[in-house]
C-alpha positions as CSV (number, residue, x, y, z in Angstrom):
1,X,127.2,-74.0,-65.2
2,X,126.2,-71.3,-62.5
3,X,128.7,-69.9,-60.2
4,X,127.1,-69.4,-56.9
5,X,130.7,-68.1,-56.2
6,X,134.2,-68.1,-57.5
7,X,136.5,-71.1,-57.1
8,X,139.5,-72.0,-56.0
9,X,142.3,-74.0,-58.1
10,X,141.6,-76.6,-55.6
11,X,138.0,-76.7,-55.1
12,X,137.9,-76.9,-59.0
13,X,140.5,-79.7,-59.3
14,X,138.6,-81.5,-56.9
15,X,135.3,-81.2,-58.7
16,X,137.0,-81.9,-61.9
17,X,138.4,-85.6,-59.9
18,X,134.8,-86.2,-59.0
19,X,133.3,-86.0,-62.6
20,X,136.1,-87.6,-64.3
21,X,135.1,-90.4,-61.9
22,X,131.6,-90.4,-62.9
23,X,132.5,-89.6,-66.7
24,X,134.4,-93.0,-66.7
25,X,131.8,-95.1,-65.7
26,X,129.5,-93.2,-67.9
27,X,131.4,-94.4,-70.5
28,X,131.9,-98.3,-69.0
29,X,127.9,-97.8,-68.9
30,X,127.6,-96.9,-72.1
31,X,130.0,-99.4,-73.5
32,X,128.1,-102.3,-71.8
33,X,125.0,-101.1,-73.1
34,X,126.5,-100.7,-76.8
35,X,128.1,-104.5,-76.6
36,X,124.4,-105.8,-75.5
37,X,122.5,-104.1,-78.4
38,X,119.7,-104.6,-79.4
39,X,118.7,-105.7,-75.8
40,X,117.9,-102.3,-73.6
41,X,118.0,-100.3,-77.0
42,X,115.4,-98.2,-75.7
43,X,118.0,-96.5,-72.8
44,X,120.3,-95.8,-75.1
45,X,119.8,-92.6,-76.3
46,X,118.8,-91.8,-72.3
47,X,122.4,-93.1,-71.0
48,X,124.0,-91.0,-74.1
49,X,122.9,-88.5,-73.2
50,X,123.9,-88.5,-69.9
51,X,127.3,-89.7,-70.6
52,X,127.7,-86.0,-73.1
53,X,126.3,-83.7,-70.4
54,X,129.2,-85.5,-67.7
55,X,131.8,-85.4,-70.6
56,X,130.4,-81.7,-71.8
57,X,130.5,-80.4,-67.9
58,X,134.0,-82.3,-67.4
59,X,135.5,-80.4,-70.8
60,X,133.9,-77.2,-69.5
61,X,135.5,-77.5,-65.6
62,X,138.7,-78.1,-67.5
63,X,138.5,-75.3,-69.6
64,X,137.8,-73.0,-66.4
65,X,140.6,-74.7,-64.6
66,X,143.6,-74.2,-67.7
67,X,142.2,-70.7,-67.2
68,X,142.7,-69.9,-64.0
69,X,146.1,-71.2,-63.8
70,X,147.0,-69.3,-66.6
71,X,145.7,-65.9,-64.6
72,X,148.3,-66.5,-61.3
């Protein structure tokens, strides 16, 4: 993930409240999907996918964030 520039604590927990969001319906998404196989089959492997890169971004911001706080 680029930084344009450095964040705060705060700018970073907010971001990380904002995917977790989207990472759980992701994952409500994905579970609907999964309980109406094989009907829509062909998206799954499209909302997977989409559901890793959220959960893969949110590990990634949290990583950053357990970081920081351990720098002040």
């Amino acid at each position: 993930m680029p930084e344009a520039k450095k964040l705060t604590i705060a700018e970073l927990e907010t971001q990380i409240k904002r995917l977790n969001s989207r990472a759980g319906q992701m994952k409500m998404d994905l579970h609907d999907l999964a309980e109406g196989l094989p009907t829509d089959y062909q998206t799954l492997m499209t909302v997977a996918a989409a559901t890793y890169e959220i959960y893969k971004q949110l590990d990634e911001l949290k990583q950053q964030l357990k970081k920081m706080e351990q720098e002040t």
